[in-house]
C-alpha positions as CSV (number, residue, x, y, z in Angstrom):
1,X,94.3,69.1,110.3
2,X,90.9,67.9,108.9
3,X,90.8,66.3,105.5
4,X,91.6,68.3,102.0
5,X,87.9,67.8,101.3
6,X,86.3,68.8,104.5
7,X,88.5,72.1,104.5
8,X,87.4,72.4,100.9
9,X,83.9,72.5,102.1
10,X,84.6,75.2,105.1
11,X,86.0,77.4,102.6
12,X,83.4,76.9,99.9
13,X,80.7,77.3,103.1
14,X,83.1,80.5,104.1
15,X,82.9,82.1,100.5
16,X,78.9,81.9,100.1
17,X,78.7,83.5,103.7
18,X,80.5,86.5,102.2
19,X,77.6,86.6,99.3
20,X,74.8,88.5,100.6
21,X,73.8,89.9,104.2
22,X,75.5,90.7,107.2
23,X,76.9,88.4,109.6
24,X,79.1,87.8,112.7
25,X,82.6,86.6,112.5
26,X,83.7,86.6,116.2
27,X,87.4,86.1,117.2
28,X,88.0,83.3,119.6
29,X,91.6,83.4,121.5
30,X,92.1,79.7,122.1
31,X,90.2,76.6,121.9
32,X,87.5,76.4,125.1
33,X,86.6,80.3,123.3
34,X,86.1,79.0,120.1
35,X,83.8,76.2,121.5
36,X,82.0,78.2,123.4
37,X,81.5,80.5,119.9
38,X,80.6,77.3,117.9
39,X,78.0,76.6,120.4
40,X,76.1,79.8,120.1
41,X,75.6,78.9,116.3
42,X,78.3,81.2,115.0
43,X,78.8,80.8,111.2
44,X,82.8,81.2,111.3
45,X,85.6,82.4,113.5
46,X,88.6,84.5,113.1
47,X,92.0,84.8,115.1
48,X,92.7,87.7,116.9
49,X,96.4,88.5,116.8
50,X,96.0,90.2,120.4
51,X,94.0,87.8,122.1
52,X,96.8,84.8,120.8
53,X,100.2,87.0,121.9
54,X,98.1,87.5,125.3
55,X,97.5,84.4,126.0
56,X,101.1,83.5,125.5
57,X,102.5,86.3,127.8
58,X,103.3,88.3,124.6
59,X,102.5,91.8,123.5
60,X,100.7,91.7,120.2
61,X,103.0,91.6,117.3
62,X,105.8,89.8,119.2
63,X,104.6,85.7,118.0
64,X,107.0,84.4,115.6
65,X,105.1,83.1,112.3
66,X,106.0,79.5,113.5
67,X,103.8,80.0,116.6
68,X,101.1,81.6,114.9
69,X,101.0,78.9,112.4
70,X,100.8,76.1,115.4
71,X,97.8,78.4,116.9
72,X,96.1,78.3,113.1
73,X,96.6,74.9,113.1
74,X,94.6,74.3,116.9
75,X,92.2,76.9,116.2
76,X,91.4,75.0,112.4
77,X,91.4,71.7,114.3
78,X,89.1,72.5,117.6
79,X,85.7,73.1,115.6
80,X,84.0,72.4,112.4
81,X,83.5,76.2,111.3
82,X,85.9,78.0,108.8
83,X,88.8,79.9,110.6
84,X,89.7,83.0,109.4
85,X,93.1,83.8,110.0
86,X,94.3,87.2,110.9
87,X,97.9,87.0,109.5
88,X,99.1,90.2,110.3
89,X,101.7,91.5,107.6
90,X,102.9,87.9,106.7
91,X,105.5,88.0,109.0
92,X,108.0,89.0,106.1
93,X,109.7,92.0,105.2
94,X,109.9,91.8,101.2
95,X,106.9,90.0,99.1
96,X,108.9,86.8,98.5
97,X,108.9,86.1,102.3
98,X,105.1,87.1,102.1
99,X,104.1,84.2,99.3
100,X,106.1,81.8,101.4
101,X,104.5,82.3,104.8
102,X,100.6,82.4,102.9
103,X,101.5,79.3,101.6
104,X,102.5,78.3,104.7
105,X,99.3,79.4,106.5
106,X,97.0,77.7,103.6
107,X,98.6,74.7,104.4
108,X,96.9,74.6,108.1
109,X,93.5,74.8,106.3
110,X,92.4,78.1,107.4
111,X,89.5,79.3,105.2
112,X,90.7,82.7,104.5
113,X,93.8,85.1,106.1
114,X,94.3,88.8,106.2
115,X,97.3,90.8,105.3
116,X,97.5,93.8,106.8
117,X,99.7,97.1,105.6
118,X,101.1,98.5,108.7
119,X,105.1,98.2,109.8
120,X,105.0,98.4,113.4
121,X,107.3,101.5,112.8
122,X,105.5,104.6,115.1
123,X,107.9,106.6,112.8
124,X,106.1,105.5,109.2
125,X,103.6,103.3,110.3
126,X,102.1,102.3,107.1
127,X,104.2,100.5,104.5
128,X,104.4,103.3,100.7
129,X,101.7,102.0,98.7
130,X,103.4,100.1,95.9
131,X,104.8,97.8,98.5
132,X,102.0,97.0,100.1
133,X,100.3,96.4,96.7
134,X,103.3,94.1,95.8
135,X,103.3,92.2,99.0
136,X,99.1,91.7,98.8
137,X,99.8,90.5,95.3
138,X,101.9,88.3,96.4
139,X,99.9,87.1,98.4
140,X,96.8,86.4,96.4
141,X,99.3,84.5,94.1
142,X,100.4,82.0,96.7
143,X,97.2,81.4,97.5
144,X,96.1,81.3,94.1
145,X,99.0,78.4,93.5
146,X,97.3,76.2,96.7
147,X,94.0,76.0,94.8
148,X,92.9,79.5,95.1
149,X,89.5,78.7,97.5
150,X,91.2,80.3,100.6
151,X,89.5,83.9,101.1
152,X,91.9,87.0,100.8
153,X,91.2,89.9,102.9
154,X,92.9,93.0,102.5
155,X,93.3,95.3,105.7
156,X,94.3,98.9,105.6
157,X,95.5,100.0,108.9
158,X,95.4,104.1,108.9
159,X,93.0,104.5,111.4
160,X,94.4,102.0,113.6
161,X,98.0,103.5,113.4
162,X,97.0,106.9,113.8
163,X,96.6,108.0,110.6
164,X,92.6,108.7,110.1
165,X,92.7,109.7,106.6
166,X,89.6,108.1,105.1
167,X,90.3,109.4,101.8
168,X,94.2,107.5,101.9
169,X,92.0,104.7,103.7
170,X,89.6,104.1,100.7
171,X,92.7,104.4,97.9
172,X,94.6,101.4,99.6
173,X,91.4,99.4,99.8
174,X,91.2,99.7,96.1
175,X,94.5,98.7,95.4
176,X,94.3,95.7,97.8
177,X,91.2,94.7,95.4
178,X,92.4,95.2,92.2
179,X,95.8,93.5,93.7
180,X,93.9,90.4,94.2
181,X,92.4,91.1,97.6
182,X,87.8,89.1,98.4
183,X,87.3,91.2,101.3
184,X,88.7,94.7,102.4
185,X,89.0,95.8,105.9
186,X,89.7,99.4,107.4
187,X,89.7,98.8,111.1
188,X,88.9,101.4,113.2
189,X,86.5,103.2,110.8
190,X,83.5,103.9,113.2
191,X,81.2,106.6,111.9
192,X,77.9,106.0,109.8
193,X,79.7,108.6,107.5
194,X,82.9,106.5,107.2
195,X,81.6,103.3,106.8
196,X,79.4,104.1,104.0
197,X,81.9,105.4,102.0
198,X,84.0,102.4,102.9
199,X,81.0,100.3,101.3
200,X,80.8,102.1,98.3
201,X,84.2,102.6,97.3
202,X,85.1,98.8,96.7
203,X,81.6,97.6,95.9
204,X,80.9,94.9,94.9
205,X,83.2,93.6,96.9
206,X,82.3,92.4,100.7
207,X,84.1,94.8,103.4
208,X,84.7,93.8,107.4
209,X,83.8,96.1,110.0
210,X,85.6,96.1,113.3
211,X,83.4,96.6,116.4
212,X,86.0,96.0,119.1
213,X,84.1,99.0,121.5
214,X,80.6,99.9,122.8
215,X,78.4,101.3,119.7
216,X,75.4,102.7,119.0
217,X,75.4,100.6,115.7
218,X,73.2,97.4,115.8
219,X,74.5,94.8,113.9
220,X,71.1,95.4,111.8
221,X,72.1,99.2,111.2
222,X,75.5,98.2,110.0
223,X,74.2,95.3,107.8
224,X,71.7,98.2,106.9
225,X,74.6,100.4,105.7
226,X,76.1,97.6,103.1
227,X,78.8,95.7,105.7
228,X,79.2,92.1,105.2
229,X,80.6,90.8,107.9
230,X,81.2,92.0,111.6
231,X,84.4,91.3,113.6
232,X,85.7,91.9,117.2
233,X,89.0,91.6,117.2
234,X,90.9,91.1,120.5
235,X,87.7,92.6,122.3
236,X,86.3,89.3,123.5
237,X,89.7,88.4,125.0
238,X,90.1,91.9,126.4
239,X,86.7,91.7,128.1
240,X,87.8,88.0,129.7
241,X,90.9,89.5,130.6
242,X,88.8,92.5,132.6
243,X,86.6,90.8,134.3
244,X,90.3,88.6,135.2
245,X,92.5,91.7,136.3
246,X,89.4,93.2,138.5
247,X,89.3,90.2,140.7
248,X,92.6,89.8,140.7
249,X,93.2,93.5,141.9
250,X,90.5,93.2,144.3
251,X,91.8,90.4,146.4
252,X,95.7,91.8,146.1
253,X,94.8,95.5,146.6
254,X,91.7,95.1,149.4
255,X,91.3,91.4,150.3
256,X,88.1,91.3,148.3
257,X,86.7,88.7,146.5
258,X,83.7,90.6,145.1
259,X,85.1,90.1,141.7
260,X,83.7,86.8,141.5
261,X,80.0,87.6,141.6
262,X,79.7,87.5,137.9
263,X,81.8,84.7,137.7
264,X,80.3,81.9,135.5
265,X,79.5,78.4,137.1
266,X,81.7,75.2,137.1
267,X,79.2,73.1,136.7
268,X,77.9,75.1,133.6
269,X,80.9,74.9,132.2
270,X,82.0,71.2,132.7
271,X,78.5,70.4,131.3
272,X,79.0,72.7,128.2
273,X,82.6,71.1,127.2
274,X,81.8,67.8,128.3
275,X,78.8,67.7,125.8
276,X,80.7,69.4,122.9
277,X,83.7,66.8,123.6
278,X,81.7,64.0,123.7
């Protein structure tokens, strides 16, 4: 883990980026990603909880809290950028368990973390709204007890869960903020119409737009429409993963190896993490 002051400088560096304009937080899967990110002059990263299970064989949801603090820990320690940390629900079912696994996460030096308000229950997918309020509260006070620089983002899942009630969407957000939470997050909001409204209803406060699919949005019309920062979620590993599975499927279903023309070079590659390792 770097040192208590350099982290104290990602985070500080992380919290200014969140003050005005628009930018890109893309979501690296492992470390030669995050490089690679770093080295197209990316201000920050986030996790992706998909990209991380994936590469581990995993469905998403299904790391233990113990691995995904080792993969904070990697992903902190293989650049100099603030990491974002997309912490999922806290990997707890009451709020004590929430506070102890935030702490936890601080610890690796992550400059902020998410906490999210789904259950992973298809049957009530979204947790009643005074528990989730408790549990983000919770969660801004173990953070608050580490020194209180680590950014808190507060992520209401309706849309994602398949419950597109912007209305329902927007009075969670508020909650999450007046429970403590920097940054809110609605993933799968995708309209002009619904971002906007997004926007206004927690104003001041920064919001996170997901773009994990093709858009019409540039990232100048969303920054245009009051978003602060832009993330992909597990759409970077998903596209790696594509271009994977179609060669893969050529060669076993027609003894093809077309899939390779867009591969990228070797040598490219060697040379890119030679330099950034040197």
């Amino acid at each position: 883990m770097p040192s208590a002051e350099i982290v104290a400088v990602r985070r500080r560096a992380f919290r200014q980026l969140h003050a005005s304009g628009c930018f890109v937080i893309p979501n690296p899967w492992d470390i030669g990603s995050a490089l690679y990110l770093q080295r197209l002059g990316f201000k920050a990263l986030a996790t992706t909880s998909s990209g991380a299970a994936w590469r581990h064989g995993m469905a998403d949801g299904q790391m233990t809290v113990q691995e995904v603090l080792v993969h904070l820990c990697e992903m902190v320690d293989a650049t100099g950028l603030p990491v974002n940390a997309d912490f999922e629900g806290g990997f707890a079912d009451d709020a004590d368990g929430v506070a102890r696994n935030v702490r936890l996460a601080v610890a690796t030096g992550v400059a902020g973390l998410s906490i999210e308000d789904s259950t992973g229950d298809a049957n009530a997918p979204l947790r009643e709204l005074p528990v989730a309020v408790e549990r983000m509260r919770a969660a801004r006070a173990a953070i608050d007890a580490s020194g209180g620089d680590t950014l808190l983002v507060g992520r209401a899942e309706n849309f994602i869960v398949g419950r597109p009630d912007l209305d329902d969407t927007i009075r969670r957000l508020r909650a999450y903020s007046e429970a403590g939470a920097d940054c809110l997050y609605a993933p799968g909001i995708k309209t002009r119409e619904q971002i906007a409204a997004v926007v206004a209803a927690v104003a001041p406060k920064p919001v996170n737009l997901l773009v994990g699919f093709a858009t019409e949005l540039t990232l100048r019309d969303i920054e245009a429409l009051g978003v602060r920062r832009v993330s992909v979620g597990g759409a970077m590993a998903r596209s790696a993963w594509g271009g994977f599975m179609r060669s893969a499927q050529l060669i076993a279903g027609e003894g093809k190896f077309d899939g390779f023309a867009s591969a990228a070079s070797g040598a490219e590659l060697n040379a890119m993490f030679a330099e950034v390792r040197s």
